[in-house]
PyMOL Python script that loads the backbone (N, CA, C, O; Angstrom):
from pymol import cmd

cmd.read_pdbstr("""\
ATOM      1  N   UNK A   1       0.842  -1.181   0.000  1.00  0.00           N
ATOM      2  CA  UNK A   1       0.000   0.000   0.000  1.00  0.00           C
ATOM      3  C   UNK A   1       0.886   1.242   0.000  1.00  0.00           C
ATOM      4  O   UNK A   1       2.032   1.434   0.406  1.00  0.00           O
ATOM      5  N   UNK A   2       0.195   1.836  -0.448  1.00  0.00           N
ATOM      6  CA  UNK A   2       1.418   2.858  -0.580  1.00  0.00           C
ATOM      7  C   UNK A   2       0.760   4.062   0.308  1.00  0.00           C
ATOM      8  O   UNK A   2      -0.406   4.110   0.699  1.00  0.00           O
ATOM      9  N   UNK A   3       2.184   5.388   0.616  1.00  0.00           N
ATOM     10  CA  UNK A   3       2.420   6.147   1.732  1.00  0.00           C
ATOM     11  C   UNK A   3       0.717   6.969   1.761  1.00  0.00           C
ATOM     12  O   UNK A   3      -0.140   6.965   2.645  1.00  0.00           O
ATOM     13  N   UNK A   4       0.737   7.688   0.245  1.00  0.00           N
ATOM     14  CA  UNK A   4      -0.764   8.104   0.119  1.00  0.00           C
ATOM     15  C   UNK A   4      -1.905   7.931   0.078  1.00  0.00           C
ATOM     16  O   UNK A   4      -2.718   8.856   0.077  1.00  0.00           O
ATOM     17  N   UNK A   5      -2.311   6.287   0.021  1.00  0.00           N
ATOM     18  CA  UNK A   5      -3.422   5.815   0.547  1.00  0.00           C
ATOM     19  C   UNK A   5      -3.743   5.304   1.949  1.00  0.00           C
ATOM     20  O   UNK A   5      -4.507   4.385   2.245  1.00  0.00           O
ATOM     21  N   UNK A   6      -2.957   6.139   2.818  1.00  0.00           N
ATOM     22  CA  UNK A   6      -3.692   6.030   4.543  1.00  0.00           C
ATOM     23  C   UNK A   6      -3.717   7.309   4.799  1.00  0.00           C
ATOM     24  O   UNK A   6      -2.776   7.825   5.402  1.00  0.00           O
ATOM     25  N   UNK A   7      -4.835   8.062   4.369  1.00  0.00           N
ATOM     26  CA  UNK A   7      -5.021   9.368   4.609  1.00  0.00           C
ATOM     27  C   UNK A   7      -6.663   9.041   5.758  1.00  0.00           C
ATOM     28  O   UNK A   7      -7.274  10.110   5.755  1.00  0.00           O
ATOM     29  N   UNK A   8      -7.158   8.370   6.311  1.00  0.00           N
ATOM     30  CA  UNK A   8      -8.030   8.364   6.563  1.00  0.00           C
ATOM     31  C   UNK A   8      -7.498   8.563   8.618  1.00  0.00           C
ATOM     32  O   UNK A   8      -6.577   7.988   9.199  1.00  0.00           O
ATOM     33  N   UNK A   9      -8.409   9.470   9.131  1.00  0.00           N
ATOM     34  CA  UNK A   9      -7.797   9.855  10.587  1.00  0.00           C
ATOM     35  C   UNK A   9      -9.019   8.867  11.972  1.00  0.00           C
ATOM     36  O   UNK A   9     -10.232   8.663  11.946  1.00  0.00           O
ATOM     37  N   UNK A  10      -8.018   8.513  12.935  1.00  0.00           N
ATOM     38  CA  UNK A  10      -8.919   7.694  13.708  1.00  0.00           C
ATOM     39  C   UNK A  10     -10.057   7.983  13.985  1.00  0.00           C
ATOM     40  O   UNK A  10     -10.791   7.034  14.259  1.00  0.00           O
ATOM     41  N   UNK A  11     -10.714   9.542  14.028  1.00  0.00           N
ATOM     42  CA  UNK A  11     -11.808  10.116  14.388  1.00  0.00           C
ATOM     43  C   UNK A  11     -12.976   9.890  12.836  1.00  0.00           C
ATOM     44  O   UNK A  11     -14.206   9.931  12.858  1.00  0.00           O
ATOM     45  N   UNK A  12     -12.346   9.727  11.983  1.00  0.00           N
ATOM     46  CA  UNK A  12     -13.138   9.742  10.915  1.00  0.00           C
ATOM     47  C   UNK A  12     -13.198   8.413  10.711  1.00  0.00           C
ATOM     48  O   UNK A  12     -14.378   8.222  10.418  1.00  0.00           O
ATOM     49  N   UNK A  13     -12.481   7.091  10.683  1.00  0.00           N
ATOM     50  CA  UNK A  13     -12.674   5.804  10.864  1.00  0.00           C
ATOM     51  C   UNK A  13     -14.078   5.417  12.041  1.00  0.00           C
ATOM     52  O   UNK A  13     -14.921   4.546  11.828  1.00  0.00           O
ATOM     53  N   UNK A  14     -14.030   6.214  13.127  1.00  0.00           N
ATOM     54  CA  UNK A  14     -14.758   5.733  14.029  1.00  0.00           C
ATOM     55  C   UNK A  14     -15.600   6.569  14.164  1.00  0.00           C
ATOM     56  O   UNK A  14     -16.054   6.561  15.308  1.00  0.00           O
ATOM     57  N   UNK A  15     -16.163   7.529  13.324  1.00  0.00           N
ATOM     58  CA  UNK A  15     -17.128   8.172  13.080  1.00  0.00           C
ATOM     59  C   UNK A  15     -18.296   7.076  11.407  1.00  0.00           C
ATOM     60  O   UNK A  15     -19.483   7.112  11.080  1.00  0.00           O
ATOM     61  N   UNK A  16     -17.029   6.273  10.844  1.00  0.00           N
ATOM     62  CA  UNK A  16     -18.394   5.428  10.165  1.00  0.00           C
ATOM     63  C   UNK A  16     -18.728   4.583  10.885  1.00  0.00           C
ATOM     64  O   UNK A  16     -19.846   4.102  10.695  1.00  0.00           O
ATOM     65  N   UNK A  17     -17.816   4.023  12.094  1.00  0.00           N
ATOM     66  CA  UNK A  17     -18.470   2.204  12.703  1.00  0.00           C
ATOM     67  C   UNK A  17     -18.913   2.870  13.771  1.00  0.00           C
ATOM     68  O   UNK A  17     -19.366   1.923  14.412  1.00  0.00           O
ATOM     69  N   UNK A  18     -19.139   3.950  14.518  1.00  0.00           N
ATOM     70  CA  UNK A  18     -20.002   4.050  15.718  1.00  0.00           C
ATOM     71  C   UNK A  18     -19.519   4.067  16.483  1.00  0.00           C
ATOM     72  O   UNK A  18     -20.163   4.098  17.532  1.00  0.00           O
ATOM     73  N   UNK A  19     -17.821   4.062  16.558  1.00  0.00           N
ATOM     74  CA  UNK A  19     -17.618   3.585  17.943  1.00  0.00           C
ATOM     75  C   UNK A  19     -16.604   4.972  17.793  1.00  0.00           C
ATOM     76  O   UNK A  19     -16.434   5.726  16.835  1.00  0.00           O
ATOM     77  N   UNK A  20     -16.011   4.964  19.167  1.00  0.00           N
ATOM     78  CA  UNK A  20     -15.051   6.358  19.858  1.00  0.00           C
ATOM     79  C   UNK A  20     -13.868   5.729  19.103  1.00  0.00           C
ATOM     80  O   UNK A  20     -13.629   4.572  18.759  1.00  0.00           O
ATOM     81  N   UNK A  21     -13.169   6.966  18.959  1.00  0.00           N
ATOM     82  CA  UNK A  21     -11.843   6.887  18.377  1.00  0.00           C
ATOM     83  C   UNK A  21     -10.588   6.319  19.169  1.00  0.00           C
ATOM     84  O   UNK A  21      -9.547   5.851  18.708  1.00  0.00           O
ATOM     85  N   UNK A  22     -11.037   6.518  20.689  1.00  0.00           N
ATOM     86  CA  UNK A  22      -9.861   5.916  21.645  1.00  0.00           C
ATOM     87  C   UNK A  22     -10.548   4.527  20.765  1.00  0.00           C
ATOM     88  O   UNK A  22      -9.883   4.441  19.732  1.00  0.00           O
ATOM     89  N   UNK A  23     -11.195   3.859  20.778  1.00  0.00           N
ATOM     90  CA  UNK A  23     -11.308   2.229  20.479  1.00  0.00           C
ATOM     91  C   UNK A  23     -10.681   1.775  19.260  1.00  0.00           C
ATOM     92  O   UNK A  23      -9.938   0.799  19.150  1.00  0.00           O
ATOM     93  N   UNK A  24     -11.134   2.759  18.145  1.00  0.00           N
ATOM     94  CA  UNK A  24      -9.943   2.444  16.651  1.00  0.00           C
ATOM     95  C   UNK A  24      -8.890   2.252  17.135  1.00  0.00           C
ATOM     96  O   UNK A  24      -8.334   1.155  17.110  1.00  0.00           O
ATOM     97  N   UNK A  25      -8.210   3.744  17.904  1.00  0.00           N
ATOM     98  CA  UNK A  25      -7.043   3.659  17.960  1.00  0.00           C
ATOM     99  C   UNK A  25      -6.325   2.509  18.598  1.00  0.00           C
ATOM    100  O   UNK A  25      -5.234   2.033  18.286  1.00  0.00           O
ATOM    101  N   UNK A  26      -7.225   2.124  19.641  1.00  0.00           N
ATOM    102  CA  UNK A  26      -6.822   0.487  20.584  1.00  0.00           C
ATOM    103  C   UNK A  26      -6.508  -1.051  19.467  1.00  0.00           C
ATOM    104  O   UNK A  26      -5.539  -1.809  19.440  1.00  0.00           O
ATOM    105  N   UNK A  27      -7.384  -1.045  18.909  1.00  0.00           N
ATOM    106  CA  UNK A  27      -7.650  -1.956  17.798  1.00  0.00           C
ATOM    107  C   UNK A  27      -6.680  -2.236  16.990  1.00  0.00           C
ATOM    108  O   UNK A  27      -6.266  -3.336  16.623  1.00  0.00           O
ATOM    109  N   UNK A  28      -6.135  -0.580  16.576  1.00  0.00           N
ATOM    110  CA  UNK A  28      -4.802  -0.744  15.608  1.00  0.00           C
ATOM    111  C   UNK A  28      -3.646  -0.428  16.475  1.00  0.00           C
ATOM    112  O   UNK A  28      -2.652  -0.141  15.807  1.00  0.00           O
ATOM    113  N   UNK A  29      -3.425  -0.383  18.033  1.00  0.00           N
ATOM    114  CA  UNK A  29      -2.269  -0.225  18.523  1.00  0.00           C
ATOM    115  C   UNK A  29      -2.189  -1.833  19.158  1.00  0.00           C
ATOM    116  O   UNK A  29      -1.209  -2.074  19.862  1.00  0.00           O
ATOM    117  N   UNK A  30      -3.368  -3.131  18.889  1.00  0.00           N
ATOM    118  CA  UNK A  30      -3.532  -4.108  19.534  1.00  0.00           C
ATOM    119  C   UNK A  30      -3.102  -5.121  18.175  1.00  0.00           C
ATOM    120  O   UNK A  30      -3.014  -6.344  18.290  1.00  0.00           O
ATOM    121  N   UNK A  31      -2.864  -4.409  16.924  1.00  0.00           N
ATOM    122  CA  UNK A  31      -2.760  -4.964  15.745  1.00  0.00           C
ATOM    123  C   UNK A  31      -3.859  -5.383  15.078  1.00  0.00           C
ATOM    124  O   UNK A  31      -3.603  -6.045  14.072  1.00  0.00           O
ATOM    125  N   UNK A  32      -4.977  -5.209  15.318  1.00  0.00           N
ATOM    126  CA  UNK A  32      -6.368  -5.381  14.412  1.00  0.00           C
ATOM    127  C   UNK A  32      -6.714  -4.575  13.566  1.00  0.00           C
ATOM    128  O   UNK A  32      -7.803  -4.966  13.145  1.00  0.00           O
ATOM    129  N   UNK A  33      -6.354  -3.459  12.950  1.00  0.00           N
ATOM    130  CA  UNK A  33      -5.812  -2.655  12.344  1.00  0.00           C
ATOM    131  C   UNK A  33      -4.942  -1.929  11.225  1.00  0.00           C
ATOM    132  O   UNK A  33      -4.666  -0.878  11.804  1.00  0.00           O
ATOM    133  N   UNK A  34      -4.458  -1.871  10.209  1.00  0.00           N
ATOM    134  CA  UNK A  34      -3.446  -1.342   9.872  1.00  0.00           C
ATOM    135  C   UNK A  34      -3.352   0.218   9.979  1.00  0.00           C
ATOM    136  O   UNK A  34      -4.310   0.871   9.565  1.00  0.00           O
ATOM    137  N   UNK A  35      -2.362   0.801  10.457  1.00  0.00           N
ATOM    138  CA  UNK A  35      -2.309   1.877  11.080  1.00  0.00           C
ATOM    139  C   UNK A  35      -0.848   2.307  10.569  1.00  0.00           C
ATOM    140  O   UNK A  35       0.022   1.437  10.616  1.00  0.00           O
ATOM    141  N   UNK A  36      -0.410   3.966   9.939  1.00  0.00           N
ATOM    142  CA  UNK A  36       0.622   4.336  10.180  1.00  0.00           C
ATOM    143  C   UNK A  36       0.157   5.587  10.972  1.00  0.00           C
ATOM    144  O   UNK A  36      -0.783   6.374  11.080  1.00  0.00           O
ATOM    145  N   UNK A  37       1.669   5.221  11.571  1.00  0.00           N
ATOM    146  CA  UNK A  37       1.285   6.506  12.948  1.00  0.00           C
ATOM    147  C   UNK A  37       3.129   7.460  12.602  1.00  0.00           C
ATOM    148  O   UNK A  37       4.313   7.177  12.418  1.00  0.00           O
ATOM    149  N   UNK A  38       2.227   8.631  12.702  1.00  0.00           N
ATOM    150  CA  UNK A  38       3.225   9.991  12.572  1.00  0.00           C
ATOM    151  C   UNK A  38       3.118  10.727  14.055  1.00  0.00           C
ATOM    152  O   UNK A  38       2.255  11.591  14.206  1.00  0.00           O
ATOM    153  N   UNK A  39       3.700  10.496  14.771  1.00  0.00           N
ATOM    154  CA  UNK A  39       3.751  10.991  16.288  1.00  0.00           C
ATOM    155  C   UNK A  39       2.687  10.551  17.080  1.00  0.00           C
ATOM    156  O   UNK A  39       1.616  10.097  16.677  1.00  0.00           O
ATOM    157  N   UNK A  40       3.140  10.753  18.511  1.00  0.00           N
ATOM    158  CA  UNK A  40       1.796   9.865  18.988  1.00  0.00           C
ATOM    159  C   UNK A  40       0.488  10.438  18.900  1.00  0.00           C
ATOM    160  O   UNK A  40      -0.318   9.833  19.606  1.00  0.00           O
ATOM    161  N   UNK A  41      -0.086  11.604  18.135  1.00  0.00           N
ATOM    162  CA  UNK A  41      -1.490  11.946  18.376  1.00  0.00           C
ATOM    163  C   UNK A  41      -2.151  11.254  16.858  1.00  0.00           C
ATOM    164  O   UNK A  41      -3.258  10.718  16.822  1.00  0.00           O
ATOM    165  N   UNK A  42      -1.384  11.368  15.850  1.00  0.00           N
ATOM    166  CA  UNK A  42      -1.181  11.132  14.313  1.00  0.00           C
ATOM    167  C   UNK A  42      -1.610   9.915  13.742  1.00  0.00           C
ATOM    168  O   UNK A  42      -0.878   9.558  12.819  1.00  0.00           O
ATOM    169  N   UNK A  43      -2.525   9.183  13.978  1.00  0.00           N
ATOM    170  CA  UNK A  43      -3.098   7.751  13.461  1.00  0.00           C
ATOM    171  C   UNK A  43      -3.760   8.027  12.201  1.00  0.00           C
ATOM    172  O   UNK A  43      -4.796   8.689  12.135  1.00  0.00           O
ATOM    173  N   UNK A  44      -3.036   7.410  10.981  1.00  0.00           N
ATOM    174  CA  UNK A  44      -3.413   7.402   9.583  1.00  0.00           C
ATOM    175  C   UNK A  44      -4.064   5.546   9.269  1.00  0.00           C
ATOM    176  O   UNK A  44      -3.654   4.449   9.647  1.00  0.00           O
ATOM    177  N   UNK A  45      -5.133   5.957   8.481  1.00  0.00           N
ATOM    178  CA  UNK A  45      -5.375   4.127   8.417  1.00  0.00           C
ATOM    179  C   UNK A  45      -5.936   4.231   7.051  1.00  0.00           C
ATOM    180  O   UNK A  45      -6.364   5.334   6.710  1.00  0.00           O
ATOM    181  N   UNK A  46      -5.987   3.393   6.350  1.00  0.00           N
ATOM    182  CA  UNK A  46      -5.992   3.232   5.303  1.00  0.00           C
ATOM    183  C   UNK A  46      -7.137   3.712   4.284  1.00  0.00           C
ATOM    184  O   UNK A  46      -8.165   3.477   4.920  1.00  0.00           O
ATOM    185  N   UNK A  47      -7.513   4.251   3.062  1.00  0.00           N
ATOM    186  CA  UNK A  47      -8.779   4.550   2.749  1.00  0.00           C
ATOM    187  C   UNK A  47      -8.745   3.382   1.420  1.00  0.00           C
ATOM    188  O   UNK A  47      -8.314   3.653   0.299  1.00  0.00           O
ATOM    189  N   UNK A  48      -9.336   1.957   1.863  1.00  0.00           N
ATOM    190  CA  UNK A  48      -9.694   1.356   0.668  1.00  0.00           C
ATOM    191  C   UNK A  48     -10.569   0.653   0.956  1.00  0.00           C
ATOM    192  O   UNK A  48     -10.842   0.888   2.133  1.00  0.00           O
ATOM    193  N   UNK A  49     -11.457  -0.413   0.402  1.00  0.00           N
ATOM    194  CA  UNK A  49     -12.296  -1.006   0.544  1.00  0.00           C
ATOM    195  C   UNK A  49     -12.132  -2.245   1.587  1.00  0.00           C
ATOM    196  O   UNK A  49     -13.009  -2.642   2.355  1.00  0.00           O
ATOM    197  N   UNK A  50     -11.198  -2.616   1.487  1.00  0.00           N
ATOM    198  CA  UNK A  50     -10.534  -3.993   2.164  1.00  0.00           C
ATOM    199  C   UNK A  50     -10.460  -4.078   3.447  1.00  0.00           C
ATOM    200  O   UNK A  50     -10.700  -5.048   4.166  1.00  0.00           O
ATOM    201  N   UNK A  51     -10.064  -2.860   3.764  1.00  0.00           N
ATOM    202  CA  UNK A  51      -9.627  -2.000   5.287  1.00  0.00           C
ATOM    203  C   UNK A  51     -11.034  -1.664   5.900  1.00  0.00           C
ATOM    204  O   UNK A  51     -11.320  -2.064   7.029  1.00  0.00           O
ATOM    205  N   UNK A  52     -12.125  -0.743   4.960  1.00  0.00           N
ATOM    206  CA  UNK A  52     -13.476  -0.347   5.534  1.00  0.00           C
ATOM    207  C   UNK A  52     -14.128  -1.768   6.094  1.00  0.00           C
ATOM    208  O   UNK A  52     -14.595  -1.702   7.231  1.00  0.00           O
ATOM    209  N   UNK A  53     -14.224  -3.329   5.257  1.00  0.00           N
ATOM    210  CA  UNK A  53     -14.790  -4.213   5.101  1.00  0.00           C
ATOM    211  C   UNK A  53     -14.010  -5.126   6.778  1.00  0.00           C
ATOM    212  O   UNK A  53     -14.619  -5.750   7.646  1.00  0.00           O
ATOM    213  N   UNK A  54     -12.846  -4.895   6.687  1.00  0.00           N
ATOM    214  CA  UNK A  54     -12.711  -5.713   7.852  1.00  0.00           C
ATOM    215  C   UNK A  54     -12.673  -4.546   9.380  1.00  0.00           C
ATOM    216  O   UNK A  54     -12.541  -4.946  10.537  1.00  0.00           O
ATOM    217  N   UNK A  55     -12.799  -3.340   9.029  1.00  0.00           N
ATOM    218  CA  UNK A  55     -13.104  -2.185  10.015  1.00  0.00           C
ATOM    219  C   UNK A  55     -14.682  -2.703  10.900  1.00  0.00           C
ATOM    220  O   UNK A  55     -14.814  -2.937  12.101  1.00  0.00           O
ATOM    221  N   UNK A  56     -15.776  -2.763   9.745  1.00  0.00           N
ATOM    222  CA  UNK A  56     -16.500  -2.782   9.844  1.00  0.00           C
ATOM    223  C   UNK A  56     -17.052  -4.327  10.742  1.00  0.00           C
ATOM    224  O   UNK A  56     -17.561  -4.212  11.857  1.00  0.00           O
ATOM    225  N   UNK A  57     -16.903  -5.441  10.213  1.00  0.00           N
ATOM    226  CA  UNK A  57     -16.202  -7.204  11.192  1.00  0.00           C
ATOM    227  C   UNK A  57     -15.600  -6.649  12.200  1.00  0.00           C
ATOM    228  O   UNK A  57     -16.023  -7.468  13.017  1.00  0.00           O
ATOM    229  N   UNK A  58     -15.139  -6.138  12.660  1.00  0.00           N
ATOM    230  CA  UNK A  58     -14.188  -5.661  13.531  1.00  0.00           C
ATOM    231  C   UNK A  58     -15.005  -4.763  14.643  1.00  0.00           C
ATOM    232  O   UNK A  58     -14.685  -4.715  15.831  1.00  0.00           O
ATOM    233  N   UNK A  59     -16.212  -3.998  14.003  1.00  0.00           N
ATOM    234  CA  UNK A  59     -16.718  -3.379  15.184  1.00  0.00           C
ATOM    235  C   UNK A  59     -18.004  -4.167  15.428  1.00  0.00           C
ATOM    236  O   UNK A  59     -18.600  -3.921  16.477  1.00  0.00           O
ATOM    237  N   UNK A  60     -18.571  -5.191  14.498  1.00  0.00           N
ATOM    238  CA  UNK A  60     -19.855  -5.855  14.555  1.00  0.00           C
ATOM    239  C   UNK A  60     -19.607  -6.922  15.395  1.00  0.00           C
ATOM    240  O   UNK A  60     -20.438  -7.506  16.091  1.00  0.00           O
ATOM    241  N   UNK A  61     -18.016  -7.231  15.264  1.00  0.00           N
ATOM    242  CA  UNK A  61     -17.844  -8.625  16.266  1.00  0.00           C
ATOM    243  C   UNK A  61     -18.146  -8.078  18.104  1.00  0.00           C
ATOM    244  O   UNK A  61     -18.621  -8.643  19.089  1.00  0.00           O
ATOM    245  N   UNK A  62     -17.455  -6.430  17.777  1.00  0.00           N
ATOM    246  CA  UNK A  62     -17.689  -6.354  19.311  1.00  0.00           C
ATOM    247  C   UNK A  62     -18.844  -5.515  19.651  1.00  0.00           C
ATOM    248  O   UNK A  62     -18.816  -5.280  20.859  1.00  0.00           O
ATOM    249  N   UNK A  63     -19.818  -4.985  19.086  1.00  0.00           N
ATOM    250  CA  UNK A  63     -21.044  -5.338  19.237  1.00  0.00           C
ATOM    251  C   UNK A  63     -22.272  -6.023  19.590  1.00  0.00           C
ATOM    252  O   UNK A  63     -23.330  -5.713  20.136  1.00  0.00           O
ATOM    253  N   UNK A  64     -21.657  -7.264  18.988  1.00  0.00           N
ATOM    254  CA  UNK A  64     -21.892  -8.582  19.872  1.00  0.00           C
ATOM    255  C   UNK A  64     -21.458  -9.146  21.410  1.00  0.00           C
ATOM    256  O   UNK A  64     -21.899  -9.664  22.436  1.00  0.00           O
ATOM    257  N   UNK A  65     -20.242  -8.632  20.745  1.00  0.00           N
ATOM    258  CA  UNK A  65     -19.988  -9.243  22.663  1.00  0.00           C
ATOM    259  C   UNK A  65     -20.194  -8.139  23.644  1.00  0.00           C
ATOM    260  O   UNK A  65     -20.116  -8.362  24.852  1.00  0.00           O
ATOM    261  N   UNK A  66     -20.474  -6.864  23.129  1.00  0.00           N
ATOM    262  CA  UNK A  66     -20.992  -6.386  24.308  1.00  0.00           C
ATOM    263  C   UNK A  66     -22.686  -5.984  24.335  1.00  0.00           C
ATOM    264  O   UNK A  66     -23.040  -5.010  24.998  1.00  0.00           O
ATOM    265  N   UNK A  67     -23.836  -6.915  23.466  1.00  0.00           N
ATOM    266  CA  UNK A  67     -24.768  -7.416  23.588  1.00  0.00           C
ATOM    267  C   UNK A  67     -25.127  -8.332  24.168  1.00  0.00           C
ATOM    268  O   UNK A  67     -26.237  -8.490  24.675  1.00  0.00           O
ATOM    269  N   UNK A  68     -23.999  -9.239  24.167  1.00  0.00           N
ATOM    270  CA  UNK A  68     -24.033 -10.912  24.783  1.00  0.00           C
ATOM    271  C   UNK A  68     -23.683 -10.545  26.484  1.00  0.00           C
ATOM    272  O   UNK A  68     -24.019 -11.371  27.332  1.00  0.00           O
ATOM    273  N   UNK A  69     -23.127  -9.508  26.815  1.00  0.00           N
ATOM    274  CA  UNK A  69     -22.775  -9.036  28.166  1.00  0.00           C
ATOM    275  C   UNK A  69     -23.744  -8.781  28.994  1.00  0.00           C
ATOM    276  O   UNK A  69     -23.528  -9.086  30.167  1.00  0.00           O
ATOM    277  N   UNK A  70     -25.035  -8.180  28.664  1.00  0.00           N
ATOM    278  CA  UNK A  70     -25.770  -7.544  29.140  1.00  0.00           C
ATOM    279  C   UNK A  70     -26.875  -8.664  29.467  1.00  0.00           C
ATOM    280  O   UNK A  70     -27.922  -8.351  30.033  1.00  0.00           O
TER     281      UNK A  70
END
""", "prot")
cmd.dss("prot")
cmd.show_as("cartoon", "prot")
cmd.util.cbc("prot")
cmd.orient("prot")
């Protein structure tokens, strides 16, 4: 992938799946994620389809488990 296609910022990732941006950012500092990071406030993640598709698995799985909690 190249340098210019991770223009997408943790707040705008986790503004399509619903969830807070501390949690993207957890996700891709836990490696669930692909993430380049430019200083520590700076989380770039990828803008392609592949990335949205397993973003998206990624917040439905824990959706579930914190449905199944309750």
């Amino acid at each position: 992938m190249l340098e210019d296609e991770y223009r997408l910022q943790a707040h705008q990732v986790a503004r399509m799946l619903g969830v807070p941006a501390r949690t993207v950012r957890r996700w891709a500092a836990n490696g669930a994620l692909p993430v380049k990071r430019k200083g520590p406030k700076l989380w770039f993640f990828p803008n392609d389809p592949a990335f949205l598709l397993q973003a998206y698995m990624l917040a439905d799985r824990q959706r579930k488990k914190v449905a199944n909690a309750l």
